[in-house]
VEXDREN-2710 file (C-alpha; in Angstrom, 1 decimal):
% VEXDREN-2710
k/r/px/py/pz
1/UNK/1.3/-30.0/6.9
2/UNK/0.4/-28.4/3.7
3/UNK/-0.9/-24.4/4.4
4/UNK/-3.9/-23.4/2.3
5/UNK/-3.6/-20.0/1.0
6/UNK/-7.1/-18.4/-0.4
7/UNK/-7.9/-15.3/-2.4
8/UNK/-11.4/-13.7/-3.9
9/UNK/-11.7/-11.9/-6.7
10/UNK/-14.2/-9.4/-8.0
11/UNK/-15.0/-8.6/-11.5
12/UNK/-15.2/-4.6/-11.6
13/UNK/-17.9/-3.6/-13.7
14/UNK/-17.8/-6.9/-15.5
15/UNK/-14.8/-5.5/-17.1
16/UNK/-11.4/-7.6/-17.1
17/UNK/-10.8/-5.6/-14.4
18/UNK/-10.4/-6.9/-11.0
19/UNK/-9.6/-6.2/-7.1
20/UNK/-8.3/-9.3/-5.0
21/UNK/-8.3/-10.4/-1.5
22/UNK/-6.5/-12.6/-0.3
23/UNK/-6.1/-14.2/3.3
24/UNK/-4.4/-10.7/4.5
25/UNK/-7.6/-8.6/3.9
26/UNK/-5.6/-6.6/1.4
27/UNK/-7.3/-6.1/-1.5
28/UNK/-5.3/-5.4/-4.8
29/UNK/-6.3/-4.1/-7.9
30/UNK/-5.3/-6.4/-11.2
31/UNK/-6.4/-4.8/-14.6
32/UNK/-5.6/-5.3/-18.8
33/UNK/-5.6/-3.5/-21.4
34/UNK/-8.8/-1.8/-23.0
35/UNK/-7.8/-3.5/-25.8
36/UNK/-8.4/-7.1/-23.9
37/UNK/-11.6/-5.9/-21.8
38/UNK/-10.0/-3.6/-19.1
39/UNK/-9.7/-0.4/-18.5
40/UNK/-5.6/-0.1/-18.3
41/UNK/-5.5/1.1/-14.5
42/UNK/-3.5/-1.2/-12.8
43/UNK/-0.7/-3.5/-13.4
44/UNK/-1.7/-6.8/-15.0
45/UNK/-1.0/-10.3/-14.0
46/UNK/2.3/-10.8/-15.0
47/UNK/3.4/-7.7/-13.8
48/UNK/2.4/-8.5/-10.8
49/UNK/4.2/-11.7/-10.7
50/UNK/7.5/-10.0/-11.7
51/UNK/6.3/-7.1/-8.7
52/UNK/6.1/-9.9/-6.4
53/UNK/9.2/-11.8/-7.4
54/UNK/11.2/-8.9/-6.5
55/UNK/9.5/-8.1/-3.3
56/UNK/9.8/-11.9/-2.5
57/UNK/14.0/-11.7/-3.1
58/UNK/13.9/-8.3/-1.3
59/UNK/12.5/-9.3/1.5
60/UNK/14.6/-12.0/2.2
61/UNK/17.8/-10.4/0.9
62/UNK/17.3/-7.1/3.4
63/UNK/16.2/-10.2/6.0
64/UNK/19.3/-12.2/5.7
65/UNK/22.1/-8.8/5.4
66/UNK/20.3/-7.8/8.6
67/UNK/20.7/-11.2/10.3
68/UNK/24.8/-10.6/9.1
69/UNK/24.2/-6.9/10.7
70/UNK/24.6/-5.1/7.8
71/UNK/22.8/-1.6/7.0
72/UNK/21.3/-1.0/4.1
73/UNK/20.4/2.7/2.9
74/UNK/18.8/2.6/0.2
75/UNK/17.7/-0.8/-1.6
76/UNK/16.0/-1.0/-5.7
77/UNK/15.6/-3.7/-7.8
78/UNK/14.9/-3.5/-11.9
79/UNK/13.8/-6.3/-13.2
80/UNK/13.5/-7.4/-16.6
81/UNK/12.1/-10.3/-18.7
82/UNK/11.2/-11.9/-21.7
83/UNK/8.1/-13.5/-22.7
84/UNK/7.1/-16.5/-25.2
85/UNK/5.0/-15.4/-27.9
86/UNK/2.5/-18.3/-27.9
87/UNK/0.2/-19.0/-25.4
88/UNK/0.7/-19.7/-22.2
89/UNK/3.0/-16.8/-22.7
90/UNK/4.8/-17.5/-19.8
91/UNK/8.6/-15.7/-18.8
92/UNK/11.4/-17.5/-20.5
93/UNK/13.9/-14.8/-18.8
94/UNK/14.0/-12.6/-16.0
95/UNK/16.8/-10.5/-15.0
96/UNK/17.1/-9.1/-11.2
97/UNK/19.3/-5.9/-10.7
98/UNK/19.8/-5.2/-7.2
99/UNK/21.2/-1.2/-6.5
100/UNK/22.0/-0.9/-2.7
101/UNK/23.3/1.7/-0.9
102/UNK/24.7/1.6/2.8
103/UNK/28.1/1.7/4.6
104/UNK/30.6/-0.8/4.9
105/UNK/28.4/-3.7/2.5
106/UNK/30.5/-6.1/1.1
107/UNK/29.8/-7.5/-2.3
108/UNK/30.4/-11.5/-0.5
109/UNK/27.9/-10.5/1.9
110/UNK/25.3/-9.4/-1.2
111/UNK/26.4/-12.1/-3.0
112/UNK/25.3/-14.8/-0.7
113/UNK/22.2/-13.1/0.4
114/UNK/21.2/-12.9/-3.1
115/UNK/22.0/-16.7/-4.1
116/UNK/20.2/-17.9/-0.8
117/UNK/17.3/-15.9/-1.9
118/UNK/16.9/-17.0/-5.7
119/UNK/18.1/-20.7/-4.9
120/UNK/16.3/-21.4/-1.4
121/UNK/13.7/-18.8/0.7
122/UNK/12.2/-17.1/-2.3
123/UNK/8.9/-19.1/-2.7
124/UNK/8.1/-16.9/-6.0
125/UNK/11.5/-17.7/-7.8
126/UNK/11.1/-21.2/-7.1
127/UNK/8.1/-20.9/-9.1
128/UNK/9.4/-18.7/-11.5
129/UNK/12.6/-20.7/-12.0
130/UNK/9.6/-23.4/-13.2
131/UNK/9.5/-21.8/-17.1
132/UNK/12.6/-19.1/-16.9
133/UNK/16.4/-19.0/-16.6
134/UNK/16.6/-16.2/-13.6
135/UNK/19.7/-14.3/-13.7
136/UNK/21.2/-11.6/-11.5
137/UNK/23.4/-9.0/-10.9
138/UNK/23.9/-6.0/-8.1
139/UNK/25.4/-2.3/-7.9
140/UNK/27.2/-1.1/-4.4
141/UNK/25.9/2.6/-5.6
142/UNK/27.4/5.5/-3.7
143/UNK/25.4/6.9/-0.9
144/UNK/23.7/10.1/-1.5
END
């Protein structure tokens, strides 16, 4: 059975700027440019989706190195992408970097987690992975 998912979003000021609310009863705030109508205050839309790509893989990454009872210390992901030029102007590349800190993690351990994450649980890569060639790569920093 399909789950429907549903969202409302406000017009601020009828600027392009907007808060959203979706079934959680968060409400987030999505903004442009003042050059395109907004007043620059927020993260736009396609940040957002790159912000909740890496959430989405984190999630599941910390979920599944915890399931191998692994601790993790520290945890950051840089993410960076590349963008058509005509519209839609949709991501063509992304790039993950995972940094994690913790003791004892082994790099098969991150490894797998990360592949069952980009190739499998993460809903947002599977939609991602729809217009861009996601790519990877992780860091065992040293603990602080």
């Amino acid at each position: 059975m399909a789950k429907y998912v549903k969202s409302t979003i406000r017009s601020i000021g009828g600027q392009a700027s907007f808060v959203a609310r979706a079934d959680s009863g968060h409400w987030s705030v999505i903004d442009t440019d003042p050059d395109d109508g907004g007043a620059g205050a927020a993260s736009g839309p396609m940040e957002m989706v790159l912000n909740a790509l890496g959430c989405c893989s984190g999630i599941d990454i910390l979920l599944i190195l915890k399931k191998r009872r692994t601790q993790v210390d520290t945890f950051e992901i840089n993410i960076s992408a590349e963008r058509t030029d005509e519209h839609p102007r949709v991501f063509t590349k992304v790039h993950l970097e995972y940094i994690l800190t913790g003791p004892k993690l082994k790099r098969s351990d991150i490894e797998k987690a990360i592949q069952l994450s980009i190739d499998k649980y993460c809903s947002v890569a599977g939609m991602v992975k729809q217009t861009a060639e996601i790519t990877t790569s992780f860091e065992i920093a040293e603990s602080a």
